[in-house]
DOBA-815555 format. One record per residue (C-alpha): residue number from 1; residue in three letters; y, x, z. Coordinates in nm, 2 decimals, padded with zeros to 4 digits. Layout:
- keba;torfi;c2;c1;c3
- NUM;ALA;Y;X;Z
...
***
This chain:
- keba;torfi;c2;c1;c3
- 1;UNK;00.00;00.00;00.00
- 2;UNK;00.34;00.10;-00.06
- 3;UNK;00.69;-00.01;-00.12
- 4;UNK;00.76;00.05;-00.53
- 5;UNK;01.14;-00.07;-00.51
- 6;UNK;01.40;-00.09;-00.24
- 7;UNK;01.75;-00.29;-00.24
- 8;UNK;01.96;-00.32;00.07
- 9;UNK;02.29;-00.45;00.02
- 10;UNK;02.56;-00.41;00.38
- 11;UNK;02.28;-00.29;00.58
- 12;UNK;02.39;-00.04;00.81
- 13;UNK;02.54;00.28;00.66
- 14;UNK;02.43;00.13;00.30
- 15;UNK;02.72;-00.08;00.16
- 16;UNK;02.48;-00.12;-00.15
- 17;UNK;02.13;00.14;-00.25
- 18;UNK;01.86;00.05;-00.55
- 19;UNK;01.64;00.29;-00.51
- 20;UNK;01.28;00.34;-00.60
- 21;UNK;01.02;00.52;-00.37
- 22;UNK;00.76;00.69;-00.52
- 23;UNK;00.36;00.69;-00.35
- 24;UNK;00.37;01.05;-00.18
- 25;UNK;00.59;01.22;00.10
- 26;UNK;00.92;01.16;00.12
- 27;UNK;01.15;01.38;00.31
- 28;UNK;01.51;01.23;00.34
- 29;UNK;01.72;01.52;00.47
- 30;UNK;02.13;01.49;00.57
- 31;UNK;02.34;01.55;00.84
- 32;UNK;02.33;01.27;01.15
- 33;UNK;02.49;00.95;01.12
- 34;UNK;02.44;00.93;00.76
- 35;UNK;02.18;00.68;00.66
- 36;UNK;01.87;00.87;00.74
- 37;UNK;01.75;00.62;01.00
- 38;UNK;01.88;00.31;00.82
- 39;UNK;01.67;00.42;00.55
- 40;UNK;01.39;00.35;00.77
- 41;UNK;01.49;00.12;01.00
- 42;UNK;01.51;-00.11;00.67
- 43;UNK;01.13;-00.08;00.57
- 44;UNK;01.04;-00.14;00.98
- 45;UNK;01.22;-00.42;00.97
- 46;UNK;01.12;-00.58;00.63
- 47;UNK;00.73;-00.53;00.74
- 48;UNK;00.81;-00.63;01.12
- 49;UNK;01.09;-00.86;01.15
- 50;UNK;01.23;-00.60;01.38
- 51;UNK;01.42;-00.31;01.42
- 52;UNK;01.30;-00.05;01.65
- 53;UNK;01.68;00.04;01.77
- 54;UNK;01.81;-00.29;01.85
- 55;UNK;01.77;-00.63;02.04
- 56;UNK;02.06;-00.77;01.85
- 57;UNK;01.99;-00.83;01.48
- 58;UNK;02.36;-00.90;01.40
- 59;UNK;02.46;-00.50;01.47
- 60;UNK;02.24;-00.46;01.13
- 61;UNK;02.52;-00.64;00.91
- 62;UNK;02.72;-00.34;00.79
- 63;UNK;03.02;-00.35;01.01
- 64;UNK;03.27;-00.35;00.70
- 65;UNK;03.19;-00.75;00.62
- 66;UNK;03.31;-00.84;00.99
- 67;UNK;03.58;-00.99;00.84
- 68;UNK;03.46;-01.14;00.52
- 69;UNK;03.40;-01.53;00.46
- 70;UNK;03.04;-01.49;00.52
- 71;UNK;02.91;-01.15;00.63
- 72;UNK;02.58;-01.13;00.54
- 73;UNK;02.29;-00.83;00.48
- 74;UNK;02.03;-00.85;00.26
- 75;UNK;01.70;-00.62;00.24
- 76;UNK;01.47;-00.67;-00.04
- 77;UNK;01.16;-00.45;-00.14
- 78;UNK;00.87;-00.47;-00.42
- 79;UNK;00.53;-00.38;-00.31
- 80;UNK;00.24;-00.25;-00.45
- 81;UNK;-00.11;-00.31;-00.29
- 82;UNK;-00.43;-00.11;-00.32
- 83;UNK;-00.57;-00.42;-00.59
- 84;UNK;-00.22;-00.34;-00.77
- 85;UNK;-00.12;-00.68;-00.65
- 86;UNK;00.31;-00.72;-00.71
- 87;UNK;00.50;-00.85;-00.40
- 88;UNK;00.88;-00.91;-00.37
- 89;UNK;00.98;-00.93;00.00
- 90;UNK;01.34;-01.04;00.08
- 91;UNK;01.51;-01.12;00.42
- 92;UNK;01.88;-01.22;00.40
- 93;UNK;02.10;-01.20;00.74
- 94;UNK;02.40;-01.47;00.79
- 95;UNK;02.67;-01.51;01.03
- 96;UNK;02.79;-01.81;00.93
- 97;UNK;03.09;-01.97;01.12
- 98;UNK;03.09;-02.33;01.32
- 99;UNK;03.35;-02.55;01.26
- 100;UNK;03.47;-02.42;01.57
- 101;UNK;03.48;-02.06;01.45
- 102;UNK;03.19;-01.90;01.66
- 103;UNK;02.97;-01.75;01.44
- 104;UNK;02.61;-01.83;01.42
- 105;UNK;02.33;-01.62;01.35
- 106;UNK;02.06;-01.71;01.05
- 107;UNK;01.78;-01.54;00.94
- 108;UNK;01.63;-01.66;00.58
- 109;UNK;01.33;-01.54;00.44
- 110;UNK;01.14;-01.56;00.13
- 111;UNK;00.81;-01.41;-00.05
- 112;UNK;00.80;-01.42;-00.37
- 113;UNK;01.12;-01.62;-00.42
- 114;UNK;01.00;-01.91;-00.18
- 115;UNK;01.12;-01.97;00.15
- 116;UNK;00.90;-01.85;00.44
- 117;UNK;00.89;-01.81;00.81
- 118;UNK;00.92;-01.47;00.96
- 119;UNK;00.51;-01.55;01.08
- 120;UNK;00.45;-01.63;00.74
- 121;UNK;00.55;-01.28;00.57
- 122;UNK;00.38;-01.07;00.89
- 123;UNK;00.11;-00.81;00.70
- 124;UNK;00.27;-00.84;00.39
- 125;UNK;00.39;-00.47;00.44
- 126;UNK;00.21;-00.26;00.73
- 127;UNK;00.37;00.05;00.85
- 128;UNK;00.32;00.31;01.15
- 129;UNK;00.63;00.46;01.30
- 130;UNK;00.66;00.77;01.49
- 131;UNK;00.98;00.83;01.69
- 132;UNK;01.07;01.09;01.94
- 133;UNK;01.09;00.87;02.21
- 134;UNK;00.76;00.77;02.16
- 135;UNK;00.70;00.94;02.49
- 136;UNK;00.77;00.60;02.64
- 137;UNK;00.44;00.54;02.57
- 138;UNK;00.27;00.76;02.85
- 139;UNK;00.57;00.83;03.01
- 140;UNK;00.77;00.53;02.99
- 141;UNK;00.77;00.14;03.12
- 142;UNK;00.44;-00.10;03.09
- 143;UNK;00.65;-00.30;02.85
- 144;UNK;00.71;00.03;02.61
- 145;UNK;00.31;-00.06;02.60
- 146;UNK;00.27;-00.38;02.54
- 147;UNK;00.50;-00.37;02.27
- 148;UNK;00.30;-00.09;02.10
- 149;UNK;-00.02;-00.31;02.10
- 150;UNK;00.21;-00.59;02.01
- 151;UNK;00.36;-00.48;01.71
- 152;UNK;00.03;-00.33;01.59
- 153;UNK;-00.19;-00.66;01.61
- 154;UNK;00.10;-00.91;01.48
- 155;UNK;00.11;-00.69;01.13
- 156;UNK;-00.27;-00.76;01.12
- 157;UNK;-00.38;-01.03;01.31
- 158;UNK;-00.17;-01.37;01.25
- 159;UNK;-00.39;-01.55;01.49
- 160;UNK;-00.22;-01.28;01.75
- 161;UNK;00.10;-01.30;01.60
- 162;UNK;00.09;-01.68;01.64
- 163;UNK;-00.02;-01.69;01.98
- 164;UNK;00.22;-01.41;02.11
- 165;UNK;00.52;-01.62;01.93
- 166;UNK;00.34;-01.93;02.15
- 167;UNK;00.32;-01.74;02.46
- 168;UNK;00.73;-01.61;02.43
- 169;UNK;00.86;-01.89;02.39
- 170;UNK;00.65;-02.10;02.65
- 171;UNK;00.65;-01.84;02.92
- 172;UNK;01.10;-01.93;03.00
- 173;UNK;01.01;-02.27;02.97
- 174;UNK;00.75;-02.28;03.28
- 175;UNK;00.94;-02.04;03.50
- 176;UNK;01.29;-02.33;03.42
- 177;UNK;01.03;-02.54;03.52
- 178;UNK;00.90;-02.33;03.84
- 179;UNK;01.27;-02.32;03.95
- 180;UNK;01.30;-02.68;03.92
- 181;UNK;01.00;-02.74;04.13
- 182;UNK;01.15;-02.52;04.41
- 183;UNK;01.48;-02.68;04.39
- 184;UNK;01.30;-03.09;04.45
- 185;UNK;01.42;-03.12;04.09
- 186;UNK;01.08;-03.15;03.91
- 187;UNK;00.73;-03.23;04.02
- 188;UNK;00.42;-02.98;04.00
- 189;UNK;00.24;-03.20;03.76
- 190;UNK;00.48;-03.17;03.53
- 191;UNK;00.31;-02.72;03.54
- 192;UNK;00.03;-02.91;03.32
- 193;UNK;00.16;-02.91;02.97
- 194;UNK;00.28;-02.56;03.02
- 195;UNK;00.00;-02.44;03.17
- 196;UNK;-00.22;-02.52;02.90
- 197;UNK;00.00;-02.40;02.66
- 198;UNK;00.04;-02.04;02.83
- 199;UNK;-00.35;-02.04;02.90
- 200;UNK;-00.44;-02.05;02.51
- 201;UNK;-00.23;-01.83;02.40
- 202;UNK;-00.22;-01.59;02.70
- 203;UNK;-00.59;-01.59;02.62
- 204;UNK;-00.59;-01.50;02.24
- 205;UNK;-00.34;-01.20;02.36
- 206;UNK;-00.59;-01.05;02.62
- 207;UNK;-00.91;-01.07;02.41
- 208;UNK;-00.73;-00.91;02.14
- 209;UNK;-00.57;-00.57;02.33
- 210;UNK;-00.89;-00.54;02.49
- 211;UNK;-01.05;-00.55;02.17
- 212;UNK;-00.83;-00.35;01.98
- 213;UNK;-00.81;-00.09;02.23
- 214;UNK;-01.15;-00.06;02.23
- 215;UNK;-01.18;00.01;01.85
- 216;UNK;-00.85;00.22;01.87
- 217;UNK;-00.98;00.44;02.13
- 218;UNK;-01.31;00.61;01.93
- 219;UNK;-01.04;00.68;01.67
- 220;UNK;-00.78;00.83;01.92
- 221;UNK;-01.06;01.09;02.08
- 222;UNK;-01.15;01.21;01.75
- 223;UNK;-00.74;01.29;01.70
- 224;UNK;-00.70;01.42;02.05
- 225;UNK;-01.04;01.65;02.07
- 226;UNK;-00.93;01.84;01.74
- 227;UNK;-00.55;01.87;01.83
- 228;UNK;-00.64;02.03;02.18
- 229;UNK;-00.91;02.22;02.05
- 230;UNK;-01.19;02.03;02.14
- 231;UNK;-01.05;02.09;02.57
- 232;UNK;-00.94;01.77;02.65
- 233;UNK;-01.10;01.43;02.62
- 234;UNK;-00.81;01.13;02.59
- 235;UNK;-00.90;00.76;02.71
- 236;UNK;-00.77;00.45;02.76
- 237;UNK;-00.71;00.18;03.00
- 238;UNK;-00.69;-00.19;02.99
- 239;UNK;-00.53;-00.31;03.29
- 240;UNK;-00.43;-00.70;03.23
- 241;UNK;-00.23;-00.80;03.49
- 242;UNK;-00.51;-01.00;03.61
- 243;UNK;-00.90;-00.90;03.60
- 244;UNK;-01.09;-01.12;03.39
- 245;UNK;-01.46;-01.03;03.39
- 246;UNK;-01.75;-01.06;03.16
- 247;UNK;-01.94;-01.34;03.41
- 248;UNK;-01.67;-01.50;03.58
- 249;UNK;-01.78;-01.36;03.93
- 250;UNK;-01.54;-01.05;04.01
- 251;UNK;-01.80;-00.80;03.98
- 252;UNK;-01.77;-00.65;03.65
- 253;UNK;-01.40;-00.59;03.61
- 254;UNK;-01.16;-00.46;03.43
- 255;UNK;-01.05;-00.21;03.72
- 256;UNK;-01.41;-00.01;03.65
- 257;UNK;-01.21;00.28;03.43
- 258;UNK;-01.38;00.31;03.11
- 259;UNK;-01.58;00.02;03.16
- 260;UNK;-01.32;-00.27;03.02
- 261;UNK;-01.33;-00.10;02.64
- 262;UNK;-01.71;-00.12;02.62
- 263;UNK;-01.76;-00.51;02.63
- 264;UNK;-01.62;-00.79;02.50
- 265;UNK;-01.44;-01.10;02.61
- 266;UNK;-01.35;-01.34;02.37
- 267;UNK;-01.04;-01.65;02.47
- 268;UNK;-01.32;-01.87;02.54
- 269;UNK;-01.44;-01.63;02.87
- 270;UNK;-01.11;-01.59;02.99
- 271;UNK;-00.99;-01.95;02.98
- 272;UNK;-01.12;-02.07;03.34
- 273;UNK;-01.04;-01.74;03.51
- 274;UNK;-00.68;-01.76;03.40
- 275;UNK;-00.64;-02.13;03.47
- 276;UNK;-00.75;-02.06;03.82
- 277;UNK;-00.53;-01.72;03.84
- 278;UNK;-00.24;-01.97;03.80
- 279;UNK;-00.35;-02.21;04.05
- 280;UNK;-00.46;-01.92;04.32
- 281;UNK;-00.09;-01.83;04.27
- 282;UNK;00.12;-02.13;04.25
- 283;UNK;00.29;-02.20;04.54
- 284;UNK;00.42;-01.83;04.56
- 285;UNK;00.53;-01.88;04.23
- 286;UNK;00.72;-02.19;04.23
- 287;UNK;00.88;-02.01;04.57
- 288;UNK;00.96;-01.72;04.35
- 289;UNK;01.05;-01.90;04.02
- 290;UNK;00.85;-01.70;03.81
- 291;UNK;00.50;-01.68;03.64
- 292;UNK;00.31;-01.40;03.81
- 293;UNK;00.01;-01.39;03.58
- 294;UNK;-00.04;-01.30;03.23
- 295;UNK;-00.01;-01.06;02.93
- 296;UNK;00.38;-01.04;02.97
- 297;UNK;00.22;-00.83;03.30
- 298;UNK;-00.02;-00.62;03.15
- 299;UNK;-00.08;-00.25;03.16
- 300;UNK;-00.24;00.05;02.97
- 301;UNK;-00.28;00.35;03.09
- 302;UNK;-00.34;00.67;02.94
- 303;UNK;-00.59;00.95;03.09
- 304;UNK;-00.65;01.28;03.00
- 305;UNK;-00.94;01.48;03.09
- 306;UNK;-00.98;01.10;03.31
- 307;UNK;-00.61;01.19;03.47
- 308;UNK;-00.35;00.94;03.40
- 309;UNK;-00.10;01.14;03.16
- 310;UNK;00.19;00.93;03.26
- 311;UNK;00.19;01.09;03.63
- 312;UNK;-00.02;01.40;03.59
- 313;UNK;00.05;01.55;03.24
- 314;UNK;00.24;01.78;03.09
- 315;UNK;00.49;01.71;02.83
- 316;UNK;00.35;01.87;02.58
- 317;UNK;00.04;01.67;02.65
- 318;UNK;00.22;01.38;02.62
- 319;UNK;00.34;01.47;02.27
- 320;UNK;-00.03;01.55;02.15
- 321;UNK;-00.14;01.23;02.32
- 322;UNK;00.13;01.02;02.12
- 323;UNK;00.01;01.22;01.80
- 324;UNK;-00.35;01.15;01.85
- 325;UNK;-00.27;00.76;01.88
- 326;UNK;-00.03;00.73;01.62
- 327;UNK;-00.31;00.87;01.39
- 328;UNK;-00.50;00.63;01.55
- 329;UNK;-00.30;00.34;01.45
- 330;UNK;-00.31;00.43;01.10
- 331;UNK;-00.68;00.44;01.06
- 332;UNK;-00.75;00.13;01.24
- 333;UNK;-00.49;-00.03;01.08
- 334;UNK;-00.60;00.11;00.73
- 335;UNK;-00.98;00.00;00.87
- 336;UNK;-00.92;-00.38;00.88
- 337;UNK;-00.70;-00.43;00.62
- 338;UNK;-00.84;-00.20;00.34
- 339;UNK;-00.45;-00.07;00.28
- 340;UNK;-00.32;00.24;00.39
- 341;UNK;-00.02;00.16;00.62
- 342;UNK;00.36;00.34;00.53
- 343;UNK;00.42;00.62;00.79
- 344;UNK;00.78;00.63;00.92
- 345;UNK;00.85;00.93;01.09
- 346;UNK;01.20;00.97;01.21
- 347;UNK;01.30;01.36;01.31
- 348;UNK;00.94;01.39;01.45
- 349;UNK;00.85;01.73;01.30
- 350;UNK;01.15;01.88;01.45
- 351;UNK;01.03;01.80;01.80
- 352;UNK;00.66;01.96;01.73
- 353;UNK;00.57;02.29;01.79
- 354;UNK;00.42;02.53;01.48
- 355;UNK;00.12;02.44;01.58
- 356;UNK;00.11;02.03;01.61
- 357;UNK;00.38;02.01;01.35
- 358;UNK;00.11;02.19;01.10
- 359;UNK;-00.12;01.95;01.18
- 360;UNK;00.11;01.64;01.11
- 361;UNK;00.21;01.78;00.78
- 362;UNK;-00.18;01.84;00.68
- 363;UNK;-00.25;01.43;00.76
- 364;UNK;00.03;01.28;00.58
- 365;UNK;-00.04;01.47;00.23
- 366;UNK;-00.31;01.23;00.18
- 367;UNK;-00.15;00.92;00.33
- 368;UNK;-00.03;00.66;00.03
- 369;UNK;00.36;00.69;00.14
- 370;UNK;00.53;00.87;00.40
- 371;UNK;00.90;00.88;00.47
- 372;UNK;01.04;01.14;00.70
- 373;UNK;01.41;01.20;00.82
- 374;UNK;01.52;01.56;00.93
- 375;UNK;01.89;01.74;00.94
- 376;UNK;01.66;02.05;00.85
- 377;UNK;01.45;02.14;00.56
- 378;UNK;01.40;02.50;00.67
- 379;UNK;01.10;02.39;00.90
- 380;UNK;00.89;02.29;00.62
- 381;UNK;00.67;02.45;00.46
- 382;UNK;00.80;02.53;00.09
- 383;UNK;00.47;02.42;-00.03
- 384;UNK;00.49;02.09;00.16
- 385;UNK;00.84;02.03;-00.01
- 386;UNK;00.74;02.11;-00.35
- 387;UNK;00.48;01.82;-00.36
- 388;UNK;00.72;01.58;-00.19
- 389;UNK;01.00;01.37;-00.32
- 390;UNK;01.33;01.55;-00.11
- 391;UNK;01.62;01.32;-00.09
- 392;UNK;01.97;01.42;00.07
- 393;UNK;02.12;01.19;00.23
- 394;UNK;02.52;01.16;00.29
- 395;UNK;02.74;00.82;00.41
- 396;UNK;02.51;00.60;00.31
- 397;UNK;02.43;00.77;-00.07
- 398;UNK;02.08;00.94;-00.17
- 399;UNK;02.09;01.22;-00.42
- 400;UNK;01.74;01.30;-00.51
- 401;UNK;01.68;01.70;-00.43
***
C-alpha cells in the first residue's frame, strides 16, 4: 500500500502542495519549522482521522484563512493497494460561522467522491509512525498506552474502532449520570441503559488488546532479541483495569505475568465479570462520580529481561524497546491486512545511535513507502540516499533533491 498522489491545500505550513510520492524511502530534509512535519502529519491524519500533535483539529487550518469567509483545509490523497486497487481519500476541514458569528467546527469526508463517516474511511490507508517521544510508551502515562493499542486496532479492526467510538462517547454520559445519582437528581436504575451499553463495548475493547498483544508480542521478541544481541528478552503485559479470567472464578488471572497473552477471552467471557465489576463498585462510584472500571483504566507494561522498563531500564533500553515494537506493529499490521503499512518517521534517525540507526535504515529499504524528516542529511549513509527519493523542504515548498 502506498499513497500515489498528495494534495493539501491551507494545511499547516502548506498554503497549497500537489505532489506525488513515489513507493520507496523518502527523506524530506529542511530546516525546523518548515513543513517537514506537516508533510507527515497530513498522511497520519488522512489514514487516522487524527493528528499525533494536537487535540484541536481547528490549529490544522493554515493560520492565514483566519480571516477569510470560510476558512477551510483540505487534504486529499490517491492510493495504491497491493491488488493495484485506485482509491481517492479526501477530508475537507470547515469553520463555518453561526448567525451569531462563533465559528463552528465541521469535518466532511468522502471516498471516492461520496460522502463517508470518519468510521467508514478507517483502513483505507494504514500507517506506522515513529516519533521521538515515543518513549512515552515505556516511560510515559497508561494513557500514552492505550492509545498505542488504540490507534493500531481501529486502522484494522472496525469492529474495535466501532466499539471504542461506543465506549467514548458512553463513558461521559454514565459518569453525568453517576453525579446526578449522588446529587438526588436521578435514580440508580436509570445506570441500566448505560451499563449495558459500556459492558459491550468495553468488552470488544478488552478481548481485542489482549489479543492483539498477544500476537504483537512473538513479533516484538524476534525485533528485540536481534537488536540487543540476542541478551535481553522483551515482554508484555496486559493489565486491564479489572481482571477478567478464563473461568469466571479469580484463579486464572490476568495479574499471572506472562500468563494473560497465552489464552484467550473473547466479549462473550468477559460480559458477566464486567457487569458485576460495575455493581461490586457502584456505590463508591456514584459517591465519586465517576466510572472506576473499564478499558479507559487499563494498563501495559513493558518488561525487559521480566523487569518493567518503565521503572528499571535504561534509556537506551527504552529506545530499543520502542524500536522493537514499532517493527512489530508493522508486521502485524502488514499480517492481517496483506498491505504493507506507510512508515512515518519523524527526526527518529537522529535520536539513534550508529548502531540502532543502521539497523532502522536496513528494515525500511524493503518497506513499500517510508517518509522520514531530518534537518540533516550527513547522517545517512550515501548509499541509503542514492536509492531514496531526497526532498528539501523550505516554508512550506518541496524541491526534489
Amino acid at each position: 500500500m502506498y499513497i500515489e498522489y498528495l494534495s493539501l491545500t491551507n494545511f499547516r505550513n502548506y498554503a497549497r502542495l500537489e505532489i506525488a510520492l513515489p513507493d520507496r524511502p523518502i527523506v524530506i530534509w529542511g530546516a525546523n519549522a518548515q513543513g517537514k512535519t506537516s508533510l507527515l502529519e497530513a498522511i497520519y491524519y488522512l489514514a487516522t482521522s487524527k493528528s499525533p500533535y494536537t487535540t484541536s483539529d481547528r490549529q490544522l487550518i493554515h493560520w492565514r484563512t483566519e480571516h477569510d469567509p470560510l476558512p477551510f483545509a483540505k487534504l486529499s490523497a490517491e492510493t495504491v493497494s497491493k491488488r493495484g486497487a485506485l482509491d481517492q481519500l479526501e477530508m475537507t476541514l470547515l469553520l463555518e460561522r453561526n448567525g451569531d458569528g462563533a465559528q463552528r467546527f465541521r469535518k466532511v469526508v468522502r471516498r471516492n467522491g461520496a460522502d463517508k463517516r470518519v468510521m467508514d474511511i478507517l483502513g483505507i490507508v494504514n500507517v506506522v509512525l515513529f516519533l521521538p517521544r515515543d518513549l512515552t510508551l515505556i516511560e510515559g502515562s497508561p494513557s500514552d498506552r492505550r492509545r498505542f493499542m488504540d490507534i493500531t486496532l481501529s486502522q484494522v479492526e472496525p469492529s474495535y474502532a466501532e466499539a471504542l467510538d461506543k465506549y467514548e462517547k458512553t463513558l461521559p454520559q454514565r459518569n453525568a449520570l453517576l453525579r446526578r445519582i449522588a446529587e438526588k437528581q436521578a435514580s440508580p436504575k436509570e445506570l441500566a441503559y448505560w451499563d449495558e451499553q459500556l459492558i459491550a463495548s468495553g468488552c470488544i475493547i478488552i478481548a481485542a488488546r489482549q489479543r492483539f498483544l498477544r500476537e504483537v508480542e512473538v513479533q516484538a521478541q524476534r525485533e528485540h532479541y536481534d537488536l540487543t544481541g540476542k541478551r535481553e528478552t522483551l515482554t508484555l503485559r496486559y493489565q486491564p483495569n479489572f481482571m477478567p479470567t478464563a473461568q469466571g472464578d479469580g484463579q486464572r488471572s490476568f495479574e499471572v505475568l506472562g500468563f494473560d497473552l497465552h489464552r484467550d477471552l473473547n466479549p462473550t467471557d468477559i460480559t458477566p465479570q464486567f457487569e458485576t465489576q460495575l455493581q461490586a463498585e457502584l456505590q463508591e462510584s456514584i459517591m465519586r462520580g465517576v466510572t472506576l472500571s473499564g478499558p479507559h483504566r487499563d494498563e501495559l507494561r513493558i518488561l525487559i529481561n521480566e523487569r518493567d522498563a518503565g521503572l528499571y531500564g535504561s534509556r537506551g533500553q527504552a529506545r530499543t524497546a520502542v524500536l522493537a515494537l514499532k517493527f512489530a506493529e508493522l508486521a502485524w499490521m502488514r499480517e492481517r491486512t496483506g498491505e504493507t503499512p506507510i512508515l512515518l518517521l519523524d527526526e527518529v534517525a537522529a535520536e539513534l545511535d550508529r548502531d540502532r540507526r543502521a539497523y532502522l535504515l536496513d528494515r525500511i529499504r524493503h518497506n513499500a513507502q517510508t517518509l522520514l524528516t531530518t534537518t540533516e542529511l550527513d547522517i545517512f549513509p550515501e548509499a541509503f540516499l542514492h536509492d531514496a527519493a531526497v526532498w528539501q523542504v523550505s516554508d512550506g515548498k518541496i524541491t526534489p533533491r
